[in-house]
C-alpha positions in Angstrom: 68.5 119.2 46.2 68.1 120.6 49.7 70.7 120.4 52.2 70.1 119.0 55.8 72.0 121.3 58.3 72.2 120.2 62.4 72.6 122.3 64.9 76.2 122.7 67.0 74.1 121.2 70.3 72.4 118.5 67.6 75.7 117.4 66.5 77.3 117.3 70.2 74.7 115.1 71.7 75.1 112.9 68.9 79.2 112.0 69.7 78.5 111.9 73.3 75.5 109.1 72.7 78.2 107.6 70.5 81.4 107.6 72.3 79.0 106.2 75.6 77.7 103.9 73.3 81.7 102.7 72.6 82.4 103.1 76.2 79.8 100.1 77.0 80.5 98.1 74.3 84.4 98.3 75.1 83.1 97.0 78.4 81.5 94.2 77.4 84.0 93.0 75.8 86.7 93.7 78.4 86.3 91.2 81.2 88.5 90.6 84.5 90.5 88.1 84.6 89.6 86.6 88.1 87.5 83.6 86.5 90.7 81.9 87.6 90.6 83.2 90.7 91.1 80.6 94.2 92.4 77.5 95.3 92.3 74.4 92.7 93.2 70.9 93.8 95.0 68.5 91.5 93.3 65.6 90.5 96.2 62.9 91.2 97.8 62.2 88.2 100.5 59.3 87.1 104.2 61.1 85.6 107.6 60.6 86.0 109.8 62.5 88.5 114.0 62.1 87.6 112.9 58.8 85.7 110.7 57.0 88.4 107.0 56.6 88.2 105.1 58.8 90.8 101.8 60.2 91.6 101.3 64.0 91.4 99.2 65.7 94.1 99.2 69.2 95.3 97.8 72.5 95.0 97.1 75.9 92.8 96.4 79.5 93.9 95.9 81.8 91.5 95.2 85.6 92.2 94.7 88.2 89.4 93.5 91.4 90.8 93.8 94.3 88.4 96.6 93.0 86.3 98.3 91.7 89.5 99.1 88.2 89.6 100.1 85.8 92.2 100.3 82.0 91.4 101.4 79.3 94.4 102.3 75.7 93.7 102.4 73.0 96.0 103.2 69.8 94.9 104.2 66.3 95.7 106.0 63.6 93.7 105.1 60.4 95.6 106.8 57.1 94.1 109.4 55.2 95.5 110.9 58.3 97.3 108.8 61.5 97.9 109.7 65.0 96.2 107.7 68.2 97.0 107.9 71.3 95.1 106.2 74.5 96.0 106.7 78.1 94.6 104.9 81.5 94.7 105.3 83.7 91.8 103.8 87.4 92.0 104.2 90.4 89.4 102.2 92.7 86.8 101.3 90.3 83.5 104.0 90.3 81.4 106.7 91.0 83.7 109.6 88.7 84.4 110.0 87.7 87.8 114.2 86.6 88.8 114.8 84.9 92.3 116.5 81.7 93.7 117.7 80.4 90.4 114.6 80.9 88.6 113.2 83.4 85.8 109.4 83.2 85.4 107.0 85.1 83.5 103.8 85.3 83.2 101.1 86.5 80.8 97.7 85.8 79.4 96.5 84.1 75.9 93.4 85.1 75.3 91.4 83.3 78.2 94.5 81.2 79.4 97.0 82.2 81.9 100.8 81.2 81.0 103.2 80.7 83.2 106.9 80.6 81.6 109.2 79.5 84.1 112.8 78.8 83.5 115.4 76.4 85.9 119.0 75.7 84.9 118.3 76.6 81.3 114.9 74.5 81.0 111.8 75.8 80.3 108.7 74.5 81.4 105.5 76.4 80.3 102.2 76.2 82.6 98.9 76.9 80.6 95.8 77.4 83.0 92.4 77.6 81.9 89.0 76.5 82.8 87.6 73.6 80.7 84.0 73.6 80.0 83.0 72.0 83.2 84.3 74.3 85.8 87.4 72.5 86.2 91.1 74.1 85.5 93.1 72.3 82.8 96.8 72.7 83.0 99.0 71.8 80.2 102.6 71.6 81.3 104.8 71.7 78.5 108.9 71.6 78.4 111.2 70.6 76.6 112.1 66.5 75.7 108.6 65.7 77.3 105.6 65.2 76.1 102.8 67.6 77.2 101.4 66.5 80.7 97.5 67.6 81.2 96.9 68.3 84.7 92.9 68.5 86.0 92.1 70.5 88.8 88.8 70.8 91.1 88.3 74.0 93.0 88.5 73.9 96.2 
């Protein structure tokens, strides 16, 4: 049985073609996470606000550049009185953000970007993600409610 033997140069070029091979595959299965990216509107949606019926309206900004997030929320409750609520959270994913009576964190699940924020002990959890049809889906989750799904257009 004969023995195949490569050359030194042989055997170089043929890691490099592989490790560039690895490099473009680990590309294309890295992508940014900007498909969030802009201003959504909120489709008005019926909920409850301190126990009264109201209609949710308002806005989402999201930013993601390199890891970098920025979300701004600006709501309003209208019912029989009007509440408005509006926030800005910025920060590396995965960090924990602390200010005005608030801890919020945020981080990504898979293609959906969670947003963990925390008032006088209650959590309420944000889930972002783009449904099928180009629009965001938001689940809103905390506790003693039932999950409210907010649809948003982009604006």
């Amino acid at each position: 049985m004969r023995r195949q033997t490569y050359s030194r140069a042989r055997v170089v070029t043929i890691f490099c073609a592989a490790g560039v091979a690895l490099l473009f595959a680990a590309e294309a299965c890295a992508h940014p996470r900007d498909f969030l990216n802009g201003t959504w509107v909120v489709q008005p949606v019926q909920t409850e606000h301190s126990g009264e019926p109201v209609t949710l309206t308002g806005t989402v900004t999201i930013d993601d550049v390199d890891g970098e997030i920025t979300v701004s929320r600006n709501f309003t409750y209208t019912g029989h009185e009007t509440f408005y609520f509006r926030d800005r959270v910025e920060g590396p994913a995965k960090s924990t953000i602390r200010g005005d009576g608030e801890t919020v964190r945020m981080r990504w699940d898979g293609d959906t970007l969670m947003v963990f924020t925390t008032r006088d002990g209650v959590q309420t959890v944000d889930n972002y993600s783009l449904a099928p049809d180009g629009t965001m889906i938001d689940v809103v989750e905390s506790a003693g409610n039932a999950p409210l799904m907010v649809v948003l257009h982009r604006q």
